[in-house]
N, C-alpha and C positions, 0 to 999 in steps of 0.2 A: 839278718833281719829277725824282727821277734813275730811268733807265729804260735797259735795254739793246737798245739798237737793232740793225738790220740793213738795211741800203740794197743788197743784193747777195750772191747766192748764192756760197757756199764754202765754206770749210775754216771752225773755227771762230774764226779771227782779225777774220772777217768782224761779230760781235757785238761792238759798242762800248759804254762807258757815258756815256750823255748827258745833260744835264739838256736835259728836254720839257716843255710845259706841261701843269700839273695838268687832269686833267677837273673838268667842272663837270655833277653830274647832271641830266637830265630830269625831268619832272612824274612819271613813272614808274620812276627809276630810284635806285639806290644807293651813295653813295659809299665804298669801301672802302679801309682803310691796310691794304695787306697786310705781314703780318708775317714769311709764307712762304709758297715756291711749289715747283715740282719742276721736272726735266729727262726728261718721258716718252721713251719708244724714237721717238713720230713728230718730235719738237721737232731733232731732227739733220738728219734725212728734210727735213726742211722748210726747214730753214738751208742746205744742203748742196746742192740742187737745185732746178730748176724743178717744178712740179705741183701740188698742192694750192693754197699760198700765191703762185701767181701764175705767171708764165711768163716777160718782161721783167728785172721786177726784182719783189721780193716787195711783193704784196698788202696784208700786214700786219705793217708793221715792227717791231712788240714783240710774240715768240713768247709761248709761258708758258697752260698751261691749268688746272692745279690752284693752289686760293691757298686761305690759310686769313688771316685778319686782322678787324680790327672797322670795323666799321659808323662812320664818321665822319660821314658827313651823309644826309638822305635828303630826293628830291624829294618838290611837295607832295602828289601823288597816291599817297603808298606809305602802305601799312596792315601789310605781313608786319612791317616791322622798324623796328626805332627805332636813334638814335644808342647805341654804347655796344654793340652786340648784337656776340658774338661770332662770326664764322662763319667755315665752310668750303664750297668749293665747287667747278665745274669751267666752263671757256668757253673755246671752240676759240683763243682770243688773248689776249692783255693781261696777262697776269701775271705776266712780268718785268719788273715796273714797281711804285714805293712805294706810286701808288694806282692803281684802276681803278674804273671804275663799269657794274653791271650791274645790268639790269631787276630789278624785286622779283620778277617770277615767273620768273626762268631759275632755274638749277640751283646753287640757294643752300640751307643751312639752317645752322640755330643751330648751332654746335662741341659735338661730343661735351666735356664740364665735365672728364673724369676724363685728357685728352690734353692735349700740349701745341698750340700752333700747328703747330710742324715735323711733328708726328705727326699732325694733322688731314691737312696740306696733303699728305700719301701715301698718304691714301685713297680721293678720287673715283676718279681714273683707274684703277685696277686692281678696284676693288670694284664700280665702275660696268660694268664692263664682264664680270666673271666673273658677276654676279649675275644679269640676261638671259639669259646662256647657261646656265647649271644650273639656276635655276629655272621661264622660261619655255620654251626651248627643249628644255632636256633634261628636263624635268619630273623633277627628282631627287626620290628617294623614299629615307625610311628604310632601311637594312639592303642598301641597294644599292651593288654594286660600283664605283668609279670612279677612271679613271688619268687623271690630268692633267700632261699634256706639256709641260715649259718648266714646273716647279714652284718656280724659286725665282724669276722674275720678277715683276713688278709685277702682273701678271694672275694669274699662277700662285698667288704668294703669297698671293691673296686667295683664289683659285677651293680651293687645300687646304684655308684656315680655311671657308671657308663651306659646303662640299661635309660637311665634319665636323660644322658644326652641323647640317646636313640629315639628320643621321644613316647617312650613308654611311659606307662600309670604303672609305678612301683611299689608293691607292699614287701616289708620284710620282716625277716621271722629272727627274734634273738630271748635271749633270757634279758628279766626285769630290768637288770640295772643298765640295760644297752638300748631300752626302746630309743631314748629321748635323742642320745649318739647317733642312732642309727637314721632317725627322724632326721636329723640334722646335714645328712649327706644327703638327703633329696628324698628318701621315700615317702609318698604320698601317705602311706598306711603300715603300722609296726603292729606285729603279733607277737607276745609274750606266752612262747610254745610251753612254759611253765605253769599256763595260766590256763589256756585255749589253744586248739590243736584244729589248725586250719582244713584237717580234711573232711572236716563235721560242721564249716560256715556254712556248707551250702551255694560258696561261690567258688567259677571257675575262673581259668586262667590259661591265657595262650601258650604261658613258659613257664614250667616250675626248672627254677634249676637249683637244685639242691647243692650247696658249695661242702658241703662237712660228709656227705655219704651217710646221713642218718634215717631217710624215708626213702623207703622203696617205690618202685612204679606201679606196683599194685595198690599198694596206700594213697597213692597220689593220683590216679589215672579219673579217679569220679572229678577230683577238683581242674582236670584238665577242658578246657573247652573242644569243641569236635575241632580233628587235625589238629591238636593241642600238643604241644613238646614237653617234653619233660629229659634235662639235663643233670648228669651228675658227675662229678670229681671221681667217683670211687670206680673202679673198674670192677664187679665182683665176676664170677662164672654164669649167674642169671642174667646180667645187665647185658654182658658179652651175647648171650643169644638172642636175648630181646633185641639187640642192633642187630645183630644178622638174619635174622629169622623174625620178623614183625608177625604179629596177628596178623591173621587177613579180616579178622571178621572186625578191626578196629582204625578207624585213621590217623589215631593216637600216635606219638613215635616216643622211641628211646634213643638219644645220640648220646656219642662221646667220644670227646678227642683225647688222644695223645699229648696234652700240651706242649707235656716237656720236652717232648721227642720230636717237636715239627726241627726244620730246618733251620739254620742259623740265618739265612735268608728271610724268614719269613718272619723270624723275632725282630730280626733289626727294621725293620719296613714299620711293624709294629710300637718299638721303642720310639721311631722318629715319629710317627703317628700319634702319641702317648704324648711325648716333648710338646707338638703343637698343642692338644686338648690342656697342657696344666697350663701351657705359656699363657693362653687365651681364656687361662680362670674357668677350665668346660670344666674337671675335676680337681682333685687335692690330695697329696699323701697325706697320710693316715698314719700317725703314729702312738705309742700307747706307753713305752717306757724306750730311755739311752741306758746302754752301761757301759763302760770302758771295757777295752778288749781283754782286761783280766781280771774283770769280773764275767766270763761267758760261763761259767757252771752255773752262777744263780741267775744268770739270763736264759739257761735250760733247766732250769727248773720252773721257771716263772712261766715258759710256752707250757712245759708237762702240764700244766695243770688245767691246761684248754679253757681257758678265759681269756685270751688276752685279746683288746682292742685293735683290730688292724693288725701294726705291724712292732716287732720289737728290734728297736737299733741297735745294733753297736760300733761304737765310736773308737777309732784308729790314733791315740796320740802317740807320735812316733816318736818321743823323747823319754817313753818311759821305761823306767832302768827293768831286770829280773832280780 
């Protein structure tokens, strides 16, 4: 199978495409054609330097965590899925590659029917991850205020639509050319933080959740209303003790999950949760550019430069030569 590799941290010239040997699933696992996959904000982060995928040389030489494609074969102990099944899903590696294979119970379900592959394969990673933060953490309630930071990104994108089904009043925050974008997923109110810096309107907010880790809780904490949350992506050493260690003298709070790191149980329960809201038109992937699977350097070059809309596809045609 053809797969784009990486033997060595860099720029993104460092991704090649290679034919590798196909997987061959376990008694437990799933063989999948993926059909499409994406280029998340950590997939550069990971290409580009040592740390998470290894420190030497990388860990795991075919980046790719969101895929959406069909069920080709399955070992003999699987019961969730049969040949033929369509799905989408998320796993921290492998899916810049035509197949991969994952367990039946990681963080798999059937494709939303009414999307295409491309439009499947842009919603784990941002839906998966805005969804923990507003509903468990922020316990988002009807008729409540909430501004989410970094709104036209991948997280962002999602955290508007879904903050709107919860029935919140949504303002979001993005650069110029993404108000009207952003307008258009549901938020009630768009800030142009290039323009006006929301922690000087003078209005609060039940939820700030910052999706990109660019304001702090100190910055944010006047625009928060009494018992007001304030959520962020970014994990730093001060954020870390502000959840452990709260003011007393405040009922403000700081949350933050692990997204990536919940259980594979709790993704999947999530994805099928997700599947219903697109089927029934509640939200919508979000995409911003395709490129074929051999073009992914200039599809990592296009995320490096932290503009991009939603989400960036890349498309699996499995007939194409090296």
């Amino acid at each position: 199978m053809k797969a784009i590799i990486y033997t060595k941290f860099g720029p993104p010239e460092v991704l090649q495409l290679q034919e590798v040997e196909k997987p061959t699933p376990k008694a437990n696992e799933v063989l999948i054609k993926i059909v499409a996959t994406t280029v998340v904000k950590e997939d550069p982060d990971m290409r580009a330097s040592p740390g998470f995928n290894g420190f030497l040389k990388p860990r795991n030489p075919i980046l790719g965590q969101e895929l959406a494609g069909e069920i080709e074969s399955i070992g003999r102990d699987v019961t969730r899925f049969k040949p033929g099944d369509q799905v989408f899903g998320f796993d921290m590696f492998g899916a810049y590659a035509e197949y991969k294979c994952m367990p039946e119970n990681g963080a798999l379900a059937i494709k939303p029917a009414n999307i295409s592959y491309e439009e499947a394969a842009s919603i784990p990673n941002g839906a998966l991850t805005a969804l923990p933060f507003l509903r468990d953490k922020g316990k988002i309630q009807n008729g409540q205020t909430v501004l989410i930071y970094g709104a036209s990104g991948s997280v962002g994108a999602a955290a508007v639509q879904l903050a709107k089904y919860y029935g919140a009043k949504v303002t979001g925050v993005c650069s110029t050319a993404n108000l009207e974008w952003v307008k258009s997923l549901g938020a009630d109110q768009v800030i142009d933080y290039t323009q006006d810096d929301f922690t000087e309107n003078g209005k609060t907010y039940d939820i700030i959740f910052d999706t990109v880790g660019k304001r702090s809780f100190s910055e944010c904490k006047c625009s928060l209303s009494d018992e007001g949350i304030y959520l962020t992506t970014v994990l730093t050493p001060l954020v870390m003790l502000q959840v452990l260690w709260p003011a007393k003298s405040s009922s403000k709070k700081v949350k933050f999950v692990a997204a990536g790191l919940r259980p594979a149980s709790e993704k999947i329960k999530d994805l099928v949760f997700l599947k219903e809201l697109i089927e029934a038109g509640k939200i919508k992937p979000v995409i911003d550019r395709c490129y074929p699977l051999e073009q992914m350097a200039e599809a990592h070059r296009y995320v490096e430069k932290g503009h991009k809309k939603g989400n960036v596809v890349i498309t699996v045609n499995h007939n194409t030569k090296i």
